[in-house]
C-alpha positions in Angstrom: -48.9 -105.2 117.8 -46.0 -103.6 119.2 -45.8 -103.1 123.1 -44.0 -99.6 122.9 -46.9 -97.7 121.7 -46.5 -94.3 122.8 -50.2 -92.7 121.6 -53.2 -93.9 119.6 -55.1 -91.5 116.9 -58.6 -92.4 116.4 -60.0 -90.9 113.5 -64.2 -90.7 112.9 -65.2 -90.7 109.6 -68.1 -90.7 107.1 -68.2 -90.2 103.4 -64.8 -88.8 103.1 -63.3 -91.6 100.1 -61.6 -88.0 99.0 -60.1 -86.8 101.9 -59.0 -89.6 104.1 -56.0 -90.8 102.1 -54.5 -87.8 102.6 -55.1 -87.6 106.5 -53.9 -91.1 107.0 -50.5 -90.2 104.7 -50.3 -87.8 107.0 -50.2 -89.8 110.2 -48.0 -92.2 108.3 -45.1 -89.9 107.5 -44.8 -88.9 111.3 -41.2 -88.4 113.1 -42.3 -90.5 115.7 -41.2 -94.6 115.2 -43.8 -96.7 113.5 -43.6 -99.1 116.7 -44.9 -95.8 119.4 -48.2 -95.4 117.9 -51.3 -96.7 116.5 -54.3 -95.3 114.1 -57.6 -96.5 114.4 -60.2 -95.3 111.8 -63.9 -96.0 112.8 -66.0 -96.0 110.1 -69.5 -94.4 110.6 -71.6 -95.8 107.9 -70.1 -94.3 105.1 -72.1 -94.5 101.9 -69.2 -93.8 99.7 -65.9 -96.1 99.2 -64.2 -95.0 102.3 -64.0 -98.4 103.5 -61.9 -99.5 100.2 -59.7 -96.6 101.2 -59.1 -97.3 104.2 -58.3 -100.6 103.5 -56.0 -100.7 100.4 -54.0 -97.9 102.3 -53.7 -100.3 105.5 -52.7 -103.3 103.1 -50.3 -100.9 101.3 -48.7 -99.8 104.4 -48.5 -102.9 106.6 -45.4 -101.5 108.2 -47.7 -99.1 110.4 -50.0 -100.0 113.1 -53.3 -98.8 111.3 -56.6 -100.6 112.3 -59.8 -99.9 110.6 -63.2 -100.8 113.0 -66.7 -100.1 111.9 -69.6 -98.2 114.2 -73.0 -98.7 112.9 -74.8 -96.1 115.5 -74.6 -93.0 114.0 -73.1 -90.5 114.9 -69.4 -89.0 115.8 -69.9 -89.5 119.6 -70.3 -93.2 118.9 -67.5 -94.1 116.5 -65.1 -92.0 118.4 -66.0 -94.3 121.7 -65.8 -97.6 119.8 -62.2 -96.5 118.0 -61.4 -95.5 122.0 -62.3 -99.0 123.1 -59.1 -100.7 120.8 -56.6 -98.1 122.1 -53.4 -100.0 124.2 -51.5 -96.8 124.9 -51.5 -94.2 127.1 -52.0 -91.3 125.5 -55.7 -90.9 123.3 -55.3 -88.2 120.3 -58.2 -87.6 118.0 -58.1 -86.2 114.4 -60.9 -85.7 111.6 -60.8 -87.8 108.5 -60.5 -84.7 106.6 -57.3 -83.5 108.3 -53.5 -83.2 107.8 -51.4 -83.8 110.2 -48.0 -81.4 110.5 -44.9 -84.3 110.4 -44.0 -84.1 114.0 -47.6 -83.8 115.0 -47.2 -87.2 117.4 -43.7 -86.4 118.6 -44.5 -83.1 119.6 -47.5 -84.4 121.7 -45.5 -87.2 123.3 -42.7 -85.3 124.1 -45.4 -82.3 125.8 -47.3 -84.9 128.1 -43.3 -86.5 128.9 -42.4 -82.8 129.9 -45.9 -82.1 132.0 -46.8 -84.4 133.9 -50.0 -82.3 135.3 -51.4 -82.0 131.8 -54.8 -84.0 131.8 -55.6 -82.8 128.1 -53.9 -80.9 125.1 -55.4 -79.0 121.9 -54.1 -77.6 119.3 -53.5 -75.3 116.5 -56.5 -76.4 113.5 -55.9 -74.3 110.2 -58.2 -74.4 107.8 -56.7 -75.7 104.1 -59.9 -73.7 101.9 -60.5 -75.4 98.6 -59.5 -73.7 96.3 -59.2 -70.3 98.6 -61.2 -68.5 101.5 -64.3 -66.6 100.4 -64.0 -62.8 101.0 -66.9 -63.6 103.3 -65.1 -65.2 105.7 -63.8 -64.0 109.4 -62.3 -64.9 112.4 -65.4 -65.5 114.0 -67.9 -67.4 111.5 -64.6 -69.5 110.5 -65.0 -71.0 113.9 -67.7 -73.2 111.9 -64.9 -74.6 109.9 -62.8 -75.9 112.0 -60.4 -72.6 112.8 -58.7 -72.5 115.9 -56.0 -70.9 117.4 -56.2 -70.0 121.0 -52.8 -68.6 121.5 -49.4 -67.6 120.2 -47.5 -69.7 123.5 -48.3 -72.8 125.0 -50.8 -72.4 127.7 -53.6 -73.6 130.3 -57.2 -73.3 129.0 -59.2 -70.7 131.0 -62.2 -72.4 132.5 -65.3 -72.1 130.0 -62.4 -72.6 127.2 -61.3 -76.2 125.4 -59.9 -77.7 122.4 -61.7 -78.8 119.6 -62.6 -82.4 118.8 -60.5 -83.0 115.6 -57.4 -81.6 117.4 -57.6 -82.5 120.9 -55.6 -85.5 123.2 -56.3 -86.9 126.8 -54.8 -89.8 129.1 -56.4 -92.7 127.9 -57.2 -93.6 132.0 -59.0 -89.9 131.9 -61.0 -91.0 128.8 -62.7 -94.3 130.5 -63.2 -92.1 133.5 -65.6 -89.3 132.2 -67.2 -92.2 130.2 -65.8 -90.8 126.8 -68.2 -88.6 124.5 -71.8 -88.3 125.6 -73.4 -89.8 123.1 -76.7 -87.7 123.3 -74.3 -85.0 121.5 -73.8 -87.3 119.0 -72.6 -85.0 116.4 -73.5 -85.3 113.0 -76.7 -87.8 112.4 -77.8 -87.6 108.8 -78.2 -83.8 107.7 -79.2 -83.2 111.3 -76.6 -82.0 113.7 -76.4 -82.2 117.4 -72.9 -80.6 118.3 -71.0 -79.8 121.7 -69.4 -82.7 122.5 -66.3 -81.6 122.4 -67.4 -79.0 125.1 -69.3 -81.3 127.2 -65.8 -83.8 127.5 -63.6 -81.0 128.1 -66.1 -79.9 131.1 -66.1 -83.2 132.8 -62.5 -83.5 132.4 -61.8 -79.8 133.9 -64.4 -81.0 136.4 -61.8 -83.8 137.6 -59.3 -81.0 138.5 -57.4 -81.5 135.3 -55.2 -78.7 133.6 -55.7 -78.6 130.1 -53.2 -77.0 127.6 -52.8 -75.9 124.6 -50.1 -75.9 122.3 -49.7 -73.5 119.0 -47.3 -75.9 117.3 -49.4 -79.0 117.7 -50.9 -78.5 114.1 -53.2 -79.7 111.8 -55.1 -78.3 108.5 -58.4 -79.0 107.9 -59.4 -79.3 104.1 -63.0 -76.9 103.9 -64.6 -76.9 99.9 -65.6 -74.0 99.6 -68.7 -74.7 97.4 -70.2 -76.9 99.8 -70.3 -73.5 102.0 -73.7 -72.9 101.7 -76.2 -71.1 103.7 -77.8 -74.8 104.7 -74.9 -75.9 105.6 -73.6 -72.9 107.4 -77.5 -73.2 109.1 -77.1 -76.8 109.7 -72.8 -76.1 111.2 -74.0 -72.8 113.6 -77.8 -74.6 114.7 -76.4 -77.6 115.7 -74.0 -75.7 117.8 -77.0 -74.1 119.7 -78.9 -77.6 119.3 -76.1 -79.1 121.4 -76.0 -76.6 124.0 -79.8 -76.7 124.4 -79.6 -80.6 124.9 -76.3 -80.0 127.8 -77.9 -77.2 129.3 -81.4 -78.7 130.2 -79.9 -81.9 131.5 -78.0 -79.3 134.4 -81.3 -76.8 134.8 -83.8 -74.8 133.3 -81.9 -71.9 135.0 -78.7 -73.0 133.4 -81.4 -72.7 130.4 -82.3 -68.9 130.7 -78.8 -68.0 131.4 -77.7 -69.9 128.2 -80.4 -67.8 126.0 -78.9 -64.7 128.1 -75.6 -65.5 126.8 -77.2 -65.9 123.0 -78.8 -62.5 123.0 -75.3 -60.6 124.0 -73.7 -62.8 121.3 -76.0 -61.8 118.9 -76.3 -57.9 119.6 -72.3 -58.1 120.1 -72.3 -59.5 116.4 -74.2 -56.4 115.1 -71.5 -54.5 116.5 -69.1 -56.2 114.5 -70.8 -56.1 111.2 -70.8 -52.7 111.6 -67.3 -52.6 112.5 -66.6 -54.9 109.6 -68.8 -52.5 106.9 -66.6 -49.7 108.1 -63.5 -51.2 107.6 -64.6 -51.4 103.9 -64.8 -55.6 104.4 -69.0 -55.6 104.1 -69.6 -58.9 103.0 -68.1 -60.4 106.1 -71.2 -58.1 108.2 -74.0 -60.5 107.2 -72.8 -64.1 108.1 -71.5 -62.8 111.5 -74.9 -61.6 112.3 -76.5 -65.0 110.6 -74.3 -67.4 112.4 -75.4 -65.8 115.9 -79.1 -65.9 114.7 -78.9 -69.6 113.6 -77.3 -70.8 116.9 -80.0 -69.0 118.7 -82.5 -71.3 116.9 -80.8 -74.2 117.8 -80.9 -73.3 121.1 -84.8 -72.8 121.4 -85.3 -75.4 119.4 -86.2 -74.2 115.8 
């Protein structure tokens, strides 16, 4: 292993034999030197042949620093904290398995955290690659269940209450150990059951430390969403699992923090009849309904349905 390593990429995955090839290629075919940077890929039980993937592309490419490492708890929360324990660099970056990297996605992030040296976490741009195109359906705000995000046109400090998402998103490796990595009672996906908000729940323990974190609109990735897996169950499964989560962080602060959170629900949701309305009369009506059904869903997360 090379002693010049720059920044480690962990990448959690799980039944993505399809997908992860690409991803990898991707981190392969970076500007930055092979020597500055590692890839480790936990796998999380996969049922499929990821593992075979993963490891004729390592043997294929044994110029890179690419480690594969399996986690048996399931659960994203785990395998991203057991690919986090092999890390020996400095800077901590983690991508989904179903992701493609931009070529100068690890230079661009070395060169940031070189240029500011207050940053304590960075996110960035996640576009979403639909297979084979985006259903007239979709908008800006239910395509936050697929992975789109982009916060801002310039580089920038996250407003408080604001954070990146977990398969674009880097921290200080010393940061990482210090908030204990991901909280694994948000474990993320377990089965067909999902428990999100880890993402959240990091980014507010790290923001609690006093650390700035940015965001950068050229730090890019797309993420590959199939279309005909869009279904209303897993829509349900994407937008309660958001709620699930929050109910789960939530209680563990208060049972005011609680109330206030099903406060914040019932605005979203009558703010999202608003919009479907606005969306109808802008001659765009199938994007009314899953706006209004994505704020409804969460909501059951949240109360526990």
């Amino acid at each position: 292993m090379s002693n010049n390593l720059q920044i480690s990429v962990v990448i959690c995955t799980y039944n993505r034999a399809a997908y992860i090839n690409d991803a990898l290629q991707s981190l392969y075919n970076q500007t930055l030197p092979k020597e500055n940077y590692e890839v480790i890929i936990a796998n999380n039980n996969s049922t499929d042949n990821t593992k075979e993937v993963v490891e004729t592309f390592i043997a294929l490419h044994a110029d890179a620093n690419f480690i594969y490492v399996e986690e048996k708890q399931q659960g994203a929360s785990y395998a991203r904290n057991t690919g986090a324990l092999l890390v020996q660099s400095p800077l901590l970056c983690f991508m989904d398995d179903d992701a493609i990297a931009e070529n100068n996605y690890l230079e661009l992030i070395v060169s940031f955290f070189q240029q500011h040296a207050d940053a304590g976490g960075l996110g960035g741009r996640i576009i979403p690659k639909y297979i084979p195109a985006e259903p007239k359906w979709m908008s800006y705000y239910v395509a936050s269940l697929v992975g789109n995000f982009d916060y801002s046109n310039e580089v920038c400090v996250f407003v408080e209450g604001k954070y990146p998402l977990e398969s674009n998103m880097i921290i200080k490796t010393q940061d990482f150990k210090k908030v204990n990595g991901f909280n694994t009672a948000l474990p993320g996906v377990v089965g067909t059951l999902r428990i999100g908000g880890e993402g959240k729940e990091f980014f507010y323990k790290l923001q609690a430390l006093g650390n700035k974190i940015y965001y950068h609109p050229n730090i890019i990735v797309q993420h590959v969403v199939e279309v005909n897996k869009l279904t209303k169950e897993y829509m349900y499964r994407v937008a309660s699992g958001i709620g699930r989560g929050e109910r789960r962080r939530v209680l563990l602060i208060s049972k005011t923090a609680f109330v206030k959170k099903n406060i914040e629900y019932f605005a979203k949701l009558i703010a999202s009849f608003i919009l479907a309305i606005k969306y109808t009369l802008q001659g765009h009506p199938a994007k009314a309904l899953p706006v209004i059904q994505f704020r409804v869903d969460a909501w059951k997360g949240l109360i526990g349905k």
